[in-house]
C-alpha positions in Angstrom: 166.7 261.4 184.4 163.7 259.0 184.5 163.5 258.8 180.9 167.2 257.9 180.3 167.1 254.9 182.8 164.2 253.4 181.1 166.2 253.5 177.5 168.7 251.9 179.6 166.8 249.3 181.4 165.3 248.2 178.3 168.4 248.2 176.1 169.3 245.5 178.9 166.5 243.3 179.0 166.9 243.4 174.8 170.3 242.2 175.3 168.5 239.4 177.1 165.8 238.4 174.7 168.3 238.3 171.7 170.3 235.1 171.5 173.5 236.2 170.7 174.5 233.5 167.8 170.5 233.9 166.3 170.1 234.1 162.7 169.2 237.6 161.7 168.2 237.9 158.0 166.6 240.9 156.1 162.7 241.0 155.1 161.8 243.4 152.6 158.2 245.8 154.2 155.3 245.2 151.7 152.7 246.8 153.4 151.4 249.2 156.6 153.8 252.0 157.1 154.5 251.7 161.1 157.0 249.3 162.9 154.0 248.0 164.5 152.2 247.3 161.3 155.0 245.1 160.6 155.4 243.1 163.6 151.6 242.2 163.5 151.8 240.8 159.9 155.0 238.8 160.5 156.0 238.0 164.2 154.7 235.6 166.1 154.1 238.2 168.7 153.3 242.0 167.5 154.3 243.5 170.6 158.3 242.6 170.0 158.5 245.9 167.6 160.8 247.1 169.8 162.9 244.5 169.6 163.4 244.7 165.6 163.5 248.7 166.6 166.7 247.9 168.3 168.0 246.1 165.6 167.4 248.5 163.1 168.1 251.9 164.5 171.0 252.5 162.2 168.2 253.0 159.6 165.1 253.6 161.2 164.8 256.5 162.6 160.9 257.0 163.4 159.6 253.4 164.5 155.6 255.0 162.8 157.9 255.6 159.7 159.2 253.1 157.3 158.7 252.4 153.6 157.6 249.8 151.0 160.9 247.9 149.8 162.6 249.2 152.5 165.3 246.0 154.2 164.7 245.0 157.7 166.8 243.2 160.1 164.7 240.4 161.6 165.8 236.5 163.6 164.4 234.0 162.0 162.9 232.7 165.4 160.3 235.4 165.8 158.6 235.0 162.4 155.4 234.1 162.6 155.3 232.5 159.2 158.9 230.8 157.2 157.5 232.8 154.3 159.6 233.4 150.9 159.7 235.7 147.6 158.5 235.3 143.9 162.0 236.6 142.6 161.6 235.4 139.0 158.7 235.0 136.6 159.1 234.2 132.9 156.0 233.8 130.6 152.4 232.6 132.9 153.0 232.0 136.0 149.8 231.9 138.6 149.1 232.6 142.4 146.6 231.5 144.3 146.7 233.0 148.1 145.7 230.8 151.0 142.2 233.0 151.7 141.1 233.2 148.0 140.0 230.6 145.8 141.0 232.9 142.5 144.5 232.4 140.7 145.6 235.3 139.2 148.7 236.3 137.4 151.7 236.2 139.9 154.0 239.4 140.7 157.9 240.0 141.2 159.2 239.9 144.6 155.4 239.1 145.5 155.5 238.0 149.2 154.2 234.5 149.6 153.0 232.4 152.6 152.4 228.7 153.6 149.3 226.9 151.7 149.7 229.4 148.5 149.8 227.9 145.5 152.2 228.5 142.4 151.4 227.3 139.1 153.3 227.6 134.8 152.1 227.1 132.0 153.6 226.4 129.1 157.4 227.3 128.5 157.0 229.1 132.3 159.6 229.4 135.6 159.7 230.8 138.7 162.2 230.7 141.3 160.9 231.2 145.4 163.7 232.4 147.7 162.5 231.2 151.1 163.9 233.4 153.8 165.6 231.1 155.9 167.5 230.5 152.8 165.9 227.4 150.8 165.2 227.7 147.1 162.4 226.6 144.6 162.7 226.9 140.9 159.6 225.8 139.0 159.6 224.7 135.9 156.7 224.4 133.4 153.6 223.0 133.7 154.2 222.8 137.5 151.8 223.0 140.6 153.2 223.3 143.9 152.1 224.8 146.8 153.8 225.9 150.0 153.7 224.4 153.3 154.8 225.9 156.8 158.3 225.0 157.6 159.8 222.1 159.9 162.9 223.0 161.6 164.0 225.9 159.7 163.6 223.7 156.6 161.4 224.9 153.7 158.5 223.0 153.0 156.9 222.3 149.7 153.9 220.4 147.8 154.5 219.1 144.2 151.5 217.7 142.5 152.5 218.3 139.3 155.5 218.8 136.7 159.1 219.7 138.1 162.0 221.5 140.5 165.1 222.3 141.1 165.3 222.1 144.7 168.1 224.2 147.3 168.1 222.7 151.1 164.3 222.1 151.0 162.0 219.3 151.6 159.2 218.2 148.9 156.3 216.1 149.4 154.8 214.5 146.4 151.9 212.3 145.9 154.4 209.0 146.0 157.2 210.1 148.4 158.8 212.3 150.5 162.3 214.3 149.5 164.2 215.7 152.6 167.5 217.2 152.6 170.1 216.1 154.6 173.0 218.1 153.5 174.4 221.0 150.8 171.2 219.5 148.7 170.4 220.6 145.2 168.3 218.1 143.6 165.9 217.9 140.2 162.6 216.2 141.4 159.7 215.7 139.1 156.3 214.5 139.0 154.3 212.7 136.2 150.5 212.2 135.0 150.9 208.6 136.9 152.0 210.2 139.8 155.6 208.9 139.7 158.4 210.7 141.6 161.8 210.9 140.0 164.4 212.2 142.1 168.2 213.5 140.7 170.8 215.0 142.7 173.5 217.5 141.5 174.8 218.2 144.8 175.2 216.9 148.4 172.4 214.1 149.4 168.7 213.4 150.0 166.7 210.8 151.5 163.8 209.5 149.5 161.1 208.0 151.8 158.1 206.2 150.8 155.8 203.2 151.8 157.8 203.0 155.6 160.9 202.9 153.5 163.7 205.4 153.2 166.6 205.2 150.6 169.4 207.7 150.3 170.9 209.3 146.9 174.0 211.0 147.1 175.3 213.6 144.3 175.4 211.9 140.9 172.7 209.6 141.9 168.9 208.9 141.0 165.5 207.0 142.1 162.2 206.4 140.8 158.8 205.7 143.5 155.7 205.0 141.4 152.6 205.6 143.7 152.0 203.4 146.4 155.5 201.7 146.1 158.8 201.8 148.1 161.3 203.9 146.4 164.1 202.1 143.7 167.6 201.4 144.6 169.8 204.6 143.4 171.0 204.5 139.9 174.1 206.2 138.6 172.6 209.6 136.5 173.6 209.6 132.7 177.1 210.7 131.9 178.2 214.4 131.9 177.0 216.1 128.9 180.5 217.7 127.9 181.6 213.9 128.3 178.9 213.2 125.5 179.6 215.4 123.4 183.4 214.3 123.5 182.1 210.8 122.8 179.9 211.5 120.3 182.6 213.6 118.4 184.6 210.2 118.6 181.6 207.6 118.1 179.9 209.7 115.4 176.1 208.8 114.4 177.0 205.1 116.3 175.9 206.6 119.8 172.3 206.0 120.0 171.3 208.6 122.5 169.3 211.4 123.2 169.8 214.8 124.3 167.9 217.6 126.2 169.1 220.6 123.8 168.8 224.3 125.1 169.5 227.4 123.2 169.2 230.9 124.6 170.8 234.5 123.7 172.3 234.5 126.6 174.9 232.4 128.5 172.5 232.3 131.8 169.8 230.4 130.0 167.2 232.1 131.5 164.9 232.6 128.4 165.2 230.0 126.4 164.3 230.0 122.9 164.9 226.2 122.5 164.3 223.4 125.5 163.6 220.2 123.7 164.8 216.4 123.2 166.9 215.2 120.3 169.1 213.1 118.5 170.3 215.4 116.3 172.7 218.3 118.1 174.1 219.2 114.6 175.0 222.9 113.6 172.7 222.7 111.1 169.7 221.4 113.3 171.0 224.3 116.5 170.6 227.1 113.7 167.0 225.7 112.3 164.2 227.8 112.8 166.9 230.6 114.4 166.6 234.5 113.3 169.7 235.7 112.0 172.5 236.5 115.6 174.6 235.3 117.8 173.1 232.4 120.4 174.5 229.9 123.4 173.7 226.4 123.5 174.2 223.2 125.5 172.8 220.0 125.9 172.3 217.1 128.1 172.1 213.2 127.9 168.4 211.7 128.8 168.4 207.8 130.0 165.5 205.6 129.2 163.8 206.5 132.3 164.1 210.0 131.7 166.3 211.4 134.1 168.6 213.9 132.5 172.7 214.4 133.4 174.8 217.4 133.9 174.6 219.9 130.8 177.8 220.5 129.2 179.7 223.5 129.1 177.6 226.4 126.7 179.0 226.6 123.5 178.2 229.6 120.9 176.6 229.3 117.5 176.2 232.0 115.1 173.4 232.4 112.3 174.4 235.1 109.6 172.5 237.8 108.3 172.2 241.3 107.6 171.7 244.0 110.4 171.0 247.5 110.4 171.6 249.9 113.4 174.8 250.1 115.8 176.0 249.7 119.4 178.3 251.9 120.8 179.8 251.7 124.9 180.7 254.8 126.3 181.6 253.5 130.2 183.9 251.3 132.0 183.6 251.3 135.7 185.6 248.6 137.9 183.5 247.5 140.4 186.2 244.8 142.0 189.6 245.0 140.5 190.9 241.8 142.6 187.6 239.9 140.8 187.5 241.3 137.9 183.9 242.7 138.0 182.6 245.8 135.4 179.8 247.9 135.2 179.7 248.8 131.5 177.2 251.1 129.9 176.8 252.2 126.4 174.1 253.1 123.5 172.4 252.0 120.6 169.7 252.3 117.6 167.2 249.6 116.0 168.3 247.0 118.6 165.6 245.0 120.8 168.4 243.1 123.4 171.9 243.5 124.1 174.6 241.2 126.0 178.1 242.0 126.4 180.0 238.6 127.1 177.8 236.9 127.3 176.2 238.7 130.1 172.5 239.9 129.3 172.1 243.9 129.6 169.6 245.8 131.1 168.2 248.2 127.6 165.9 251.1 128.2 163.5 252.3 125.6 165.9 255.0 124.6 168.3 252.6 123.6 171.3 253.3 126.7 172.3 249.6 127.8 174.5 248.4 130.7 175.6 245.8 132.3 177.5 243.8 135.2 180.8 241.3 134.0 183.6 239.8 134.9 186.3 239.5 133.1 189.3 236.6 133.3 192.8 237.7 134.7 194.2 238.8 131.1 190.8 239.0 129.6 191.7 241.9 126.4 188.8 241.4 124.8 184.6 242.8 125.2 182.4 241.4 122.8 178.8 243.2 122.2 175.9 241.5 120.4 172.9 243.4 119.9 170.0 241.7 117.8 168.5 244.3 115.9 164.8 243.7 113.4 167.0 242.8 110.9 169.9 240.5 112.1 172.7 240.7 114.8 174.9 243.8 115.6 178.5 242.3 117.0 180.8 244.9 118.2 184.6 244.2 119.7 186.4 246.9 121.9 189.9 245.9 122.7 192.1 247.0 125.8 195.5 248.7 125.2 198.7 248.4 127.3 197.6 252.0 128.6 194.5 249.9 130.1 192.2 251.9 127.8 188.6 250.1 126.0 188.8 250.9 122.7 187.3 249.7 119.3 188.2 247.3 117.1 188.4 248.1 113.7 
């Protein structure tokens, strides 16, 4: 009888300690296997464990048992640290941990903590996922490090290169970035240490030299070091608007553009990133193996802020293939959202997309992947880049709802 009115008495006093309305979120365990463990690497005060127990007995059963990459409920407010997550890594990117001096090749879903550093190199990106819900993406040849968080705002240091920025504040050697609200913003820093600020979305206030200025979506400013920022400036025009305009103006719009091509329509790996004048077939295709690829591009202003990219647009380079794709699997995922898991096979292929949408290939040479297809949508389209050339394959549905292949 003692033993069930102390469970009681301390569900109680839980009730208590819990705000009702606090933010829980999930943190992923990355080392010690104990509850306690836990607690003393990441709250403020180890001896709540039984506190995040309570919270998570629907999937911890033994508090001295839980397991790497395991999900656990946490509020923000007990944290000891705002920490976040390497999610994604493309080509070199480096870490350097607050207690070591050494940088050394970063890992996926790496857990990271105020004052370590990030750092690309060339044709590099990451993207940090800050747990109270703030993102980084770095692009190449950046150096930032992390800083502890202000108010449940994500803190970060730029000293070098560029990011796309999600509800966080940046600090750079010429000014300050803070969000104010729904912010996604571009902000870059250059060998002469100026700050150039862009927004895509919601607004930020630029502060420098005791002065503040604030840019609102489709807006940019400049603050060279050891000045007060620049009055906002309209960004360049939409990059689909561009193109549209060039189509009319011909060769008499002087511009240029930031040109991207990638297999894929995500754009996550990209093949080309670089500034033209030239956004000709015949210039997209140059220097391209023989497939299937996505492009878009973007106008740069004098100052060399870049606009909205326009929409992705598909370019195909001929040649001859040799192996096959075949799909084997359609599973609805959501029906009402039109989402697919599709799997399916192949030989002498090296990446596979179906869509559009990149594919996860094993070394056997089984692919799948998540879509979603359009209300209507008939038609799957697979390309597989072989040794050789591109693989395309079409599978059609009938009126009895079936995927089959075109011939």
């Amino acid at each position: 009888m003692k033993f069930k009115i102390i469970i009681i008495f301390i569900a109680v006093n839980l009730a208590v300690i819990l705000p009702l309305k606090a933010k829980i979120i999930e943190v992923e365990v990355r080392s010690g296997n104990t509850l306690h463990g836990f607690a003393g690497r990441y709250l403020k005060d180890p001896a709540q464990w039984p506190e995040i127990y309570e919270l998570n007995k629907d999937s911890i059963k033994n508090p001295d048992i839980i397991y790497p990459q395991q999900k656990i409920k946490v509020p923000i407010e007990m944290l000891k640290d705002k920490v976040g997550d390497l999610m994604k890594i493309k080509e070199e990117v480096k870490i350097r941990k607050r207690e070591i001096n050494d940088w050394r090749p970063g890992e996926l879903s790496e857990r990271l903590f105020p004052e370590d550093g990030i750092m690309t190199g060339k044709k590099a990106y990451a993207r940090v996922d800050f747990l109270v819900g703030s993102q980084l993406k770095v692009y190449a040849d950046s150096l930032i490090y992390l800083k502890p968080t202000e108010k449940k705002t994500a803190v970060a240091s730029l000293l070098e290169g560029g990011l796309n920025v999600r509800d966080a504040k940046v600090i750079t050697p010429s000014a300050e970035i803070i969000p104010v609200k729904g912010a996604n913003y571009d902000v870059g820093v250059d060998s002469e240490e100026t700050t150039k600020v862009s927004v895509r979305e919601g607004e930020v206030d630029v502060k420098a030299q005791g002065k503040t200025v604030t840019v609102i979506k489709g807006f940019r400013t400049l603050v060279e070091k050891g000045r007060v920022p620049q009055s906002p400036v309209v960004l360049p025009i939409d990059g689909e608007d561009a193109l549209e305009f060039k189509e009319y103006r011909g060769d008499s719009l002087n511009v240029n553009f930031k040109l991207q091509v990638c297999e894929n329509r995500n754009f996550d790996n990209l093949i080309k990133d670089e500034v033209t004048a030239d956004i000709s077939s015949e210039y997209i295709k140059k220097g391209l193996d023989p497939g299937q690829y996505y492009w878009r591009s973007a106008i740069i202003d004098k100052d060399g802020f870049t606009g909205d990219y326009s929409h992705s647009r598909s370019v195909y380079v001929s040649g001859k293939a040799e192996g096959f794709v075949e799909l084997d699997k359609f599973e609805v995922i959501n029906k009402e959202e039109g989402i697919m898991r599709i799997s399916g096979y192949g030989k002498n292929i090296r990446s596979v997309s179906i869509n559009g949408y990149p594919a996860k290939l094993k070394s056997s040479g089984k692919f799948s992947a998540t879509i979603v297809l359009n209300p209507g949508q008939k038609t799957i389209t697979i390309t597989s880049f072989g040794k050789s050339g591109v693989i395309l394959r079409k599978y059609l549905r009938s009126s009895q709802g079936l995927w089959l292949p075109a011939k």
